[in-house]
Structure formats: structure tokens, C-alpha cells
Steps between C-alpha positions, in 0.01 A plus 500: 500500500835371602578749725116515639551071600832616655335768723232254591709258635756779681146638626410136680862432583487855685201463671557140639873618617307826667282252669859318663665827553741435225643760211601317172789548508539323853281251344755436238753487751375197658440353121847540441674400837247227464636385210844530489769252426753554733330302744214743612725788517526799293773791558345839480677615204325170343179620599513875394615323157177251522248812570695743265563796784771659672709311795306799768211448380529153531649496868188710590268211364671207659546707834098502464490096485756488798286692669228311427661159584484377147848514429866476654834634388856340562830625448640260221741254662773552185441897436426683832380834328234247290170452665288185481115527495288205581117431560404415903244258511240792497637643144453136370135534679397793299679362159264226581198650491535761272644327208218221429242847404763660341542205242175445493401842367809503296363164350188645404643803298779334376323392166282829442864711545657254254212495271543893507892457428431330206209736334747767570808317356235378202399893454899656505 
């Protein structure tokens, strides 16, 4: 049942990105750049860390959000071989708007998924 409220909500979060163009994993991108602490900039390495994939993999998702105007790099002023990535105004845009039905529908499953944590933890 766990697993079932999980795919439900991967299934919405899917098709809303689909309907902006967006993977989820550039989705997460944003999140993360979005809500970084080192004042709204996130190295790469930082960010393949934050999504859990490989440094390539990870230039070929934020080359996508270049691309797409939603992000920016910058060659750290301290460490030239570190790059900087930081949301344009459009990449705040999208955060924006797709974050308020994300935690909504998070907010509605939230209490079935725990309620099924704890009949499972009750049943072990």
C-alpha cells in the first residue's frame, strides 16, 4: 500500500512535469538550486549529491535547464574548475508554480502513507 501511495503521487508529479516539459529529475534540480544555502547557488558536484546520480549525468540535466533558460552556471570566483548553478528568474517562475500542487498532493497522502508506516511497523 506504501509503495502503491508512492506511485500515485510519482504518477501526478510525472504527468504535471510532462505537461511543463520537465523530467524529474530536472524538476528536482530546480528544487534543489532553489533551495540551497549558499546563497541560491549550488556547485554541480552538490547537486549530483542532492539527486543521488553521477556528475555526467548530472551535467546533461542542468545543460537541459540552461537550455531552457531556467538556470545559469558560473565559474566559482575562489575555485575556477568549481561551477556555480543558480535559478534565472524563469527557474524561480516554474519553482513557483509547480511547487504549491506538489505540496498540496503531498499533503493529502501524507497521513494515509504514514498511517500505512505504522500498520506495517505494528505488523513486523
Amino acid at each position: 500500500m506504501f509503495r502503491y501511495q508512492m506511485r500515485k503521487f510519482q504518477r501526478f508529479s510525472k504527468d504535471l512535469l510532462s505537461s511543463e516539459d520537465l523530467t524529474p529529475d530536472q524538476y528536482q534540480a530546480l528544487l534543489a538550486i532553489c533551495a540551497s544555502s549558499g546563497n541560491g547557488r549550488l556547485s554541480i558536484r552538490d547537486l549530483a549529491e542532492q539527486l543521488q546520480v553521477r556528475h555526467h549525468s548530472t551535467v546533461g540535466i542542468v545543460d537541459q535547464l540552461v537550455l531552457r533558460g531556467a538556470v545559469i552556471r558560473e565559474v566559482a570566483p575562489d575555485d575556477r574548475r568549481k561551477i556555480l548553478l543558480t535559478l534565472t528568474a524563469k527557474g524561480e517562475e516554474i519553482v513557483k508554480r509547480l511547487a504549491p500542487p506538489h505540496h498540496k498532493a503531498l499533503s493529502q497522502l501524507c497521513p494515509e502513507m504514514i498511517d500505512t508506516l505504522r500498520r506495517i511497523s505494528a505488523a513486523a
